[in-house]
N, C-alpha and C positions, 0 to 999 in steps of 0.2 A: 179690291183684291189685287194687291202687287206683289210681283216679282219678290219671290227670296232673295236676299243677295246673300252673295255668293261665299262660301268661306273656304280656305286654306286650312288643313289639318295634317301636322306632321306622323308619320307612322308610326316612327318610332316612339315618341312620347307624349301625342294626344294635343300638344299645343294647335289651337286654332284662332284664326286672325278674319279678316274683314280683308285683307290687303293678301297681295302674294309674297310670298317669300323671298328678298333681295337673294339673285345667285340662288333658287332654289338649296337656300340652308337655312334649316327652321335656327329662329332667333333665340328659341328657347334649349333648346339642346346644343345645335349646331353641328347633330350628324344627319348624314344620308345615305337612303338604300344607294349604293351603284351595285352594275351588272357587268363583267367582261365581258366585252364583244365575240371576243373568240372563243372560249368557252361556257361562257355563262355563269360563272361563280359571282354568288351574291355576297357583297360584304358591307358594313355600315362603317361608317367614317368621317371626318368634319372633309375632306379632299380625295381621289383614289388614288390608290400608289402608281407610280409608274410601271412598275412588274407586277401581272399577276399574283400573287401566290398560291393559286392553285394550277395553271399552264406554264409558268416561269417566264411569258412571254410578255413585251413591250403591246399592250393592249390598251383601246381606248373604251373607258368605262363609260357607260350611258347610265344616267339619273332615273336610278325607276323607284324613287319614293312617290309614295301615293298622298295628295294634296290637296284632293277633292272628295265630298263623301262620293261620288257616283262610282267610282274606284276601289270602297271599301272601309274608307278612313283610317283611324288610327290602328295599326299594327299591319300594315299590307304594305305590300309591293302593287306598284301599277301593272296591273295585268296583260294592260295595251302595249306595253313597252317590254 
C-alpha cells in the first residue's frame, strides 16, 4: 500500500497534473485566482494588474489558486492564503 502521488488541480478549470504548475499557471487555461493584499478583491487572470481595481491602489497580489484537492480542488480559492 503506497503513497498517492500527489496531484495539481487548477480551480478554475479542473486541469490536473502529476507535476506542479511552472510559475503556478495552470497549462491548460493559464489563469489564476489572485487576492489584493490591501483589500482583498479577488480576480482571475493569466498575471495581476498593477492597480487594483477595486482600492485603485499599487497592490501586491498573492496567488490564492487552489492546486491541491486538500484545499478543495477545482473551483476554489485556497482557503489558507
Amino acid at each position: 500500500m503506497g503513497e498517492e502521488p500527489k496531484q495539481w488541480t487548477c480551480a478554475r478549470c479542473g486541469y490536473t497534473s502529476s507535476n506542479q504548475f511552472v510559475g503556478d499557471i495552470c497549462p491548460n487555461c493559464g489563469l489564476t485566482y489572485w487576492k489584493c493584499s490591501k483589500c482583498g478583491f479577488l480576480l482571475t487572470a493569466p498575471k495581476p494588474p498593477e492597480v487594483c481595481p477595486e482600492c485603485k491602489s499599487k497592490c501586491e497580489f498573492i496567488n490564492v489558486t487552489c492546486y491541491l484537492p486538500e484545499c478543495g480542488g477545482p473551483g476554489q480559492v485556497d482557503p489558507r492564503l
